[in-house]
C-alpha positions in Angstrom: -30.0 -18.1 0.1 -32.3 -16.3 -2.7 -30.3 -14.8 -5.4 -33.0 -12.0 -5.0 -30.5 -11.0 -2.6 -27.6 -8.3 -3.7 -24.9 -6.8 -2.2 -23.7 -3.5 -3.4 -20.1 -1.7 -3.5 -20.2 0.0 -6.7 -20.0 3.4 -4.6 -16.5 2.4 -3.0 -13.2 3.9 -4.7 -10.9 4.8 -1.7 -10.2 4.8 1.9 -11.2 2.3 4.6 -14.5 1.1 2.7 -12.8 -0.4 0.5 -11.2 -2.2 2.9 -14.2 -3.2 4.4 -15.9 -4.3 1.4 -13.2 -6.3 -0.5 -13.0 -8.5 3.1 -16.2 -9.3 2.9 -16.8 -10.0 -0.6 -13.7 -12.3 -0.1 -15.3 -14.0 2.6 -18.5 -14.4 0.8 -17.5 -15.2 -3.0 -15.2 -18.1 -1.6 -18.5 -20.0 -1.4 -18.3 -22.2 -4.3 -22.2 -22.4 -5.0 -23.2 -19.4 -6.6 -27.2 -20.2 -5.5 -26.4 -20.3 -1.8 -24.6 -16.0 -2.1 -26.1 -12.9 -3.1 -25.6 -11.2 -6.3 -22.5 -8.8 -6.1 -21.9 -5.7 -7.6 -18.3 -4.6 -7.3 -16.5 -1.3 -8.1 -13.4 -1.3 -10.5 -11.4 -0.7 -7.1 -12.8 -3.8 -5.0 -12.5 -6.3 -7.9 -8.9 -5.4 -8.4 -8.1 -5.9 -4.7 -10.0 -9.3 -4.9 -7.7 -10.4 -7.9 -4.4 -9.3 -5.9 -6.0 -11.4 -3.2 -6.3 -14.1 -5.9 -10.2 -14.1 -6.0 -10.4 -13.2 -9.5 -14.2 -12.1 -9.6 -14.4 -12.0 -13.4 -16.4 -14.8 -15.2 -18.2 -15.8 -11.5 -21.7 -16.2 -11.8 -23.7 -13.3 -10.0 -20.9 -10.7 -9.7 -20.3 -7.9 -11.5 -18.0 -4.8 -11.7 -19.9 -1.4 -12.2 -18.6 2.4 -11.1 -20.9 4.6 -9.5 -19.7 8.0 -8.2 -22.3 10.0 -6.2 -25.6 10.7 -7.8 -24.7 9.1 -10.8 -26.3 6.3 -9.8 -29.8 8.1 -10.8 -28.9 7.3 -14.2 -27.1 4.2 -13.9 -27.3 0.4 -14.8 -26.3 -0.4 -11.3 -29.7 1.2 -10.2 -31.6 -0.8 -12.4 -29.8 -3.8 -11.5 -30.7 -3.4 -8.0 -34.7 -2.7 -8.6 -34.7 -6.6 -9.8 -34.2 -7.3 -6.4 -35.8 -8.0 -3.0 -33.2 -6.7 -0.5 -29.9 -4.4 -1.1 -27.0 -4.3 0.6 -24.7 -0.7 0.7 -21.6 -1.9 2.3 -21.1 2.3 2.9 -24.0 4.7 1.9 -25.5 7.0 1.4 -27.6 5.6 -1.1 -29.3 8.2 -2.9 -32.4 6.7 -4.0 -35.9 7.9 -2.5 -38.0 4.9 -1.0 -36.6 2.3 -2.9 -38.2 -0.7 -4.1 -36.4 -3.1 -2.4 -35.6 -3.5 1.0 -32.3 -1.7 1.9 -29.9 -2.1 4.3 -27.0 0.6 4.3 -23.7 0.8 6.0 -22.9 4.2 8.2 -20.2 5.7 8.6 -20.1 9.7 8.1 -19.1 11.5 11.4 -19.6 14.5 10.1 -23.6 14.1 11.0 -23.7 12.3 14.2 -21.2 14.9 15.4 -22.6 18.0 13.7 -20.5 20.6 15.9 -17.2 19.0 15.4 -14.0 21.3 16.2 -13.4 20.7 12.2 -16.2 22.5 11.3 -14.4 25.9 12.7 -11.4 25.2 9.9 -13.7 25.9 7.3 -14.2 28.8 5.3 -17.6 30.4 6.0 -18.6 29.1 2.3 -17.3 25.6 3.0 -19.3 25.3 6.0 -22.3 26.3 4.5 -21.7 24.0 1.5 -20.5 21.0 4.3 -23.5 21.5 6.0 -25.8 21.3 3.2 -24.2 18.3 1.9 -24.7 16.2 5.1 -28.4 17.1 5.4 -28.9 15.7 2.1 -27.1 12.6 3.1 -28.7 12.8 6.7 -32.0 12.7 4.6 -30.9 9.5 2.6 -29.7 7.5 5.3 -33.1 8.4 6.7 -34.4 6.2 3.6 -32.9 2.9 4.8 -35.0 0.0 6.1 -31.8 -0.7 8.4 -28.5 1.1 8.9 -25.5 -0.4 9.9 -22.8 0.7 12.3 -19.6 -0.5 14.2 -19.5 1.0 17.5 -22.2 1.7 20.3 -21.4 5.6 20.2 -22.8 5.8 16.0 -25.7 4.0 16.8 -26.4 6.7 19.7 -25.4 9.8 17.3 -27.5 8.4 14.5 -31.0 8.1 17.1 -29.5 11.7 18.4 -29.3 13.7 15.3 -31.4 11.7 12.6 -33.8 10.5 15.2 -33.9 7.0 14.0 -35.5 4.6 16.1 -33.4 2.1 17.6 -34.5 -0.7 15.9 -33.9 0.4 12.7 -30.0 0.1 13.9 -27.7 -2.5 14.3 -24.1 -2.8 15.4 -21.4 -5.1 13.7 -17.5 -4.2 14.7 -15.6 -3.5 11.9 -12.2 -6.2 11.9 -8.9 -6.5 10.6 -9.4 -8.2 7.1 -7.8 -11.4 7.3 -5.1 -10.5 4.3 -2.9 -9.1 7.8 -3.4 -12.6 9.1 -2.3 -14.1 5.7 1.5 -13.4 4.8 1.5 -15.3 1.3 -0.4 -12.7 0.1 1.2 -9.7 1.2 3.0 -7.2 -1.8 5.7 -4.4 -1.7 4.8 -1.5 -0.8 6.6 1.5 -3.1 8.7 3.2 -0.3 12.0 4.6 -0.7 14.6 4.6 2.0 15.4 7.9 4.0 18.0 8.6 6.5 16.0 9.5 9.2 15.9 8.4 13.1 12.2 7.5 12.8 9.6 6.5 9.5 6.8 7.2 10.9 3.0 6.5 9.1 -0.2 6.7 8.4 -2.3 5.2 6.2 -5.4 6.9 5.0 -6.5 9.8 2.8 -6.4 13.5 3.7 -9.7 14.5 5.1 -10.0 17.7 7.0 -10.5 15.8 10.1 -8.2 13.3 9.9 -5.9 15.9 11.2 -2.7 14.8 9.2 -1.6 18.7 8.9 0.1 18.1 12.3 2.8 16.0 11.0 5.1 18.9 9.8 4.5 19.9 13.5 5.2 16.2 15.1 8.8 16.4 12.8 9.5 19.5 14.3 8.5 19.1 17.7 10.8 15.9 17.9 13.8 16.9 16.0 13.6 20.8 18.3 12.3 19.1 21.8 13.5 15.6 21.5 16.9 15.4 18.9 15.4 13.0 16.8 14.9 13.3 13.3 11.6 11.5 11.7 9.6 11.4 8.4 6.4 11.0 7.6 5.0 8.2 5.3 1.3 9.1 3.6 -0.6 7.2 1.3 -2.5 9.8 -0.5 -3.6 10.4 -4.2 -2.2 12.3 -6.9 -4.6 15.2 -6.0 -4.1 15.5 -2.3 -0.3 15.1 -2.5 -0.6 18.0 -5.3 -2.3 20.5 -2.8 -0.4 20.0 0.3 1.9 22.7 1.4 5.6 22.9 0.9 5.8 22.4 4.3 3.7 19.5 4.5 5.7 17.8 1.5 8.9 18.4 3.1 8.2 16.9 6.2 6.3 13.5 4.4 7.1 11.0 1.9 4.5 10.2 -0.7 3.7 6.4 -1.6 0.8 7.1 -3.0 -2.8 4.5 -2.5 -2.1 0.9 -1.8 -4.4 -1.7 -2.1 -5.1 -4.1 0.8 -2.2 -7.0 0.0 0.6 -4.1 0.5 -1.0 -2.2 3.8 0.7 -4.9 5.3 4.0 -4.5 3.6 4.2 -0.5 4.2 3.4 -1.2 7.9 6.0 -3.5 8.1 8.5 -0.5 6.9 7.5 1.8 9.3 9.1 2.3 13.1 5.5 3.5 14.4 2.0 4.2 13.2 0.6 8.0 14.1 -3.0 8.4 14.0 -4.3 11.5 14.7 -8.3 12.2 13.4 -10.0 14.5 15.6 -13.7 12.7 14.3 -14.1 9.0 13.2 -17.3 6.4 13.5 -14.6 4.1 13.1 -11.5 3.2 11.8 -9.1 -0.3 11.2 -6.0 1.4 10.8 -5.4 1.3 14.7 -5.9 -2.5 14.7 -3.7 -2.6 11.5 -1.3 -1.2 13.4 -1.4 -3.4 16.5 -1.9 -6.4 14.3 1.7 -5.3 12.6 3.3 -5.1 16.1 3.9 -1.6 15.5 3.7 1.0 18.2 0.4 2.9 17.7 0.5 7.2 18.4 -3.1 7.8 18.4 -5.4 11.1 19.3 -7.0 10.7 22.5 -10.8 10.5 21.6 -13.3 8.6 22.5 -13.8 6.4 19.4 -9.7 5.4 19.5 -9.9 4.8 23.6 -12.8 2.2 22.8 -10.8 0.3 20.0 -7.2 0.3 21.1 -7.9 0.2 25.3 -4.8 0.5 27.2 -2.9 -0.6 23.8 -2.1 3.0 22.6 0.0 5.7 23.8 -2.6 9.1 23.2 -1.9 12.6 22.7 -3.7 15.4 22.4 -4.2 16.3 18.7 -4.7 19.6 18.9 -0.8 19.6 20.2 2.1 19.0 18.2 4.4 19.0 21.3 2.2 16.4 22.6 2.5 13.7 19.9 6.3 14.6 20.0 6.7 13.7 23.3 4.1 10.4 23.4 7.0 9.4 20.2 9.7 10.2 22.3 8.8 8.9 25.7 8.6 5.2 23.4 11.7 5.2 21.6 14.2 7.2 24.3 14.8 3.3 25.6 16.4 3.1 21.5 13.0 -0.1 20.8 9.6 -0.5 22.2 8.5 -3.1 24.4 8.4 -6.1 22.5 5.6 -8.0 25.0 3.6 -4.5 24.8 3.0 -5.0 21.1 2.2 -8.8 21.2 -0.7 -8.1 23.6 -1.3 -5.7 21.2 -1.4 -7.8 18.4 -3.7 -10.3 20.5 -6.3 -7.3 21.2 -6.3 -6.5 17.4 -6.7 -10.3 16.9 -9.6 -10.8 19.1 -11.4 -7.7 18.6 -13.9 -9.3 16.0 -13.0 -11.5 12.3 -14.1 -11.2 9.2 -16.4 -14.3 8.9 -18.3 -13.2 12.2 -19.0 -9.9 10.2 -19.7 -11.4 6.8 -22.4 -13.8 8.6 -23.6 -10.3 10.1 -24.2 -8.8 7.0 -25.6 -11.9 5.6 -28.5 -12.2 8.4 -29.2 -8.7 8.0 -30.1 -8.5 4.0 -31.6 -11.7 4.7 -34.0 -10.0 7.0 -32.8 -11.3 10.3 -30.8 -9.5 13.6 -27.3 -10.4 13.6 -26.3 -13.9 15.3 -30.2 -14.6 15.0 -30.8 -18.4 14.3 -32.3 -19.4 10.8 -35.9 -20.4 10.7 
């Protein structure tokens, strides 16, 4: 492979992408030869997760570690770096440049603009919309720059022909994985969680967009301590800031452990009794196969993008319904355990569902120009 080739994730601080992007860099920097990978550009976030991994990323020839937040990278050294080169991979875009130089290949995975009237657009403030509206159109309009775009289910590669009117060609699918740290025990960390006295710690993992939903909890604790007599807590892993703004109610009915980084997801899952996932919009998300790969019983909203990852694997509720979560909760854990066979076939779904090194060799054929699982010429 040409080392005119680069792979970019200087954009990538928090959430899933991360995620995403440290598996595959993993999966690629292993190669010993630095002449047969593409150049890497890490963010401070993904190197750091590659070093708890023990991949330390610092000193390898062809990587390095550069921040870019939004349309910083106008001025950047990370843009210049990439103009040396004949193809760019975005892990996650946008990326705001206009006809780039080289050929670019861009990860998608904003639902806000393949689902443009989403219920959570009616939570905003009439200002908020207007400004949330805006701010996808301009990122509608970069994505539009890519060569290719890459999604990870069927339904994003519709909503991107739909609303950006992309040809279908332009469009590939790859399914996003577990990252094989959940398959890899040795390398799993503590997780910071302090013990509470409750019947039920339940979780999610994630940050707190609007539309992930997660002000339902308060209702969830409610709901099952009023309908159902059981007490529960709620385990978050959100930053400083978001912790900060949520309501009293919100902090009284959660416990905040603040971001991990991919070794300990695995250790915080292991502390929990069950997983609640209840985003209203996604393109996609791993923490439902996280869950199932951690044999723990998985709560998730009953859309569309959950039913085609988790299958019959889930128990669903309607999100719009604390009650509803309550009693999907309940119903599980009124027999005192869940069904220990349920969450092995589970675990086996989550398993199968794709790997990382089928994904990396996705990404790899499609910066080097060719489809996914093409053969090499």
């Amino acid at each position: 492979m040409s080392n005119k080739l680069l792979v970019n994730t200087t954009n990538l601080h928090v959430g899933g992408g991360v995620q995403v992007a440290t598996s595959f860099a993993s999966e690629v920097l292993a190669i010993a030869d630095p002449e047969a990978r593409p150049v890497f550009l890490l963010s401070s976030e993904i190197a750091a997760n590659l070093v708890a991994q023990g991949l330390d990323p610092a000193g390898m020839v062809g990587v390095e570690v550069r921040d870019v937040h939004g349309l910083d990278l106008c001025r950047s050294a990370a843009r210049r770096r990439m103009d040396k080169e004949k193809a760019v991979f975005t892990v996650f875009g946008p990326l705001y440049r206009r006809r780039p130089r080289f050929r670019s290949i861009v990860g998608f995975a904003q639902p806000w603009i393949i689902y443009p009237r989403n219920e959570c657009f009616a939570r905003l403030t009439l200002l908020r919309r207007l400004a949330a509206r805006l701010k996808y159109q301009i990122q509608g309009w970069f994505f539009r720059q890519a060569d290719v775009l890459v999604v990870e289910l069927e339904h994003v590669k519709q909503g991107l022909m739909r609303e950006l009117g992309i040809p279908e060609e332009r469009i590939h699918v790859v399914h996003n994985c577990l990252s094989r740290v959940f398959l890899q025990p040795e390398l799993w960390q503590p997780a910071p969680m302090p013990e509470v006295d409750y019947d039920l710690r339940l979780g999610y993992l994630g940050r707190n967009y609007l539309h992930k939903n997660t002000g339902i909890f308060p209702g969830i604790v409610a709901a099952l301590a009023r309908d159902h007599g059981i007490r529960a807590k709620f385990y978050v892993t959100f930053t400083r800031e978001e912790w900060a703004a949520a309501t009293p109610e919100f902090r009284a009915a959660c416990v905040n452990v603040g971001p991990l980084t991919t070794t300990q997801c695995p250790s915080f899952y292991q502390r929990l009794d069950a997983v609640v996932f209840p985003s209203l919009l996604e393109c996609f998300s791993a923490t439902p196969l996280e869950a199932m790969a951690m044999e723990r019983p998985l709560f998730a909203s009953d859309r569309a993008f959950n039913r085609d990852v988790c299958g019959p694997h889930a128990r669903y509720f309607d999100p719009l319904s604390p009650e509803s979560a309550a009693q999907a909760v309940a119903d599980v854990f009124a027999r005192g355990t869940p069904d220990a066979s349920a969450l092995m076939r589970a675990k086996a779904h989550a398993v199968e569902f794709s790997n990382p090194a089928d994904r990396a060799k996705s990404y790899l054929s499609l910066l080097e120009g060719r489809a996914p699982n093409a053969p090499q010429s």
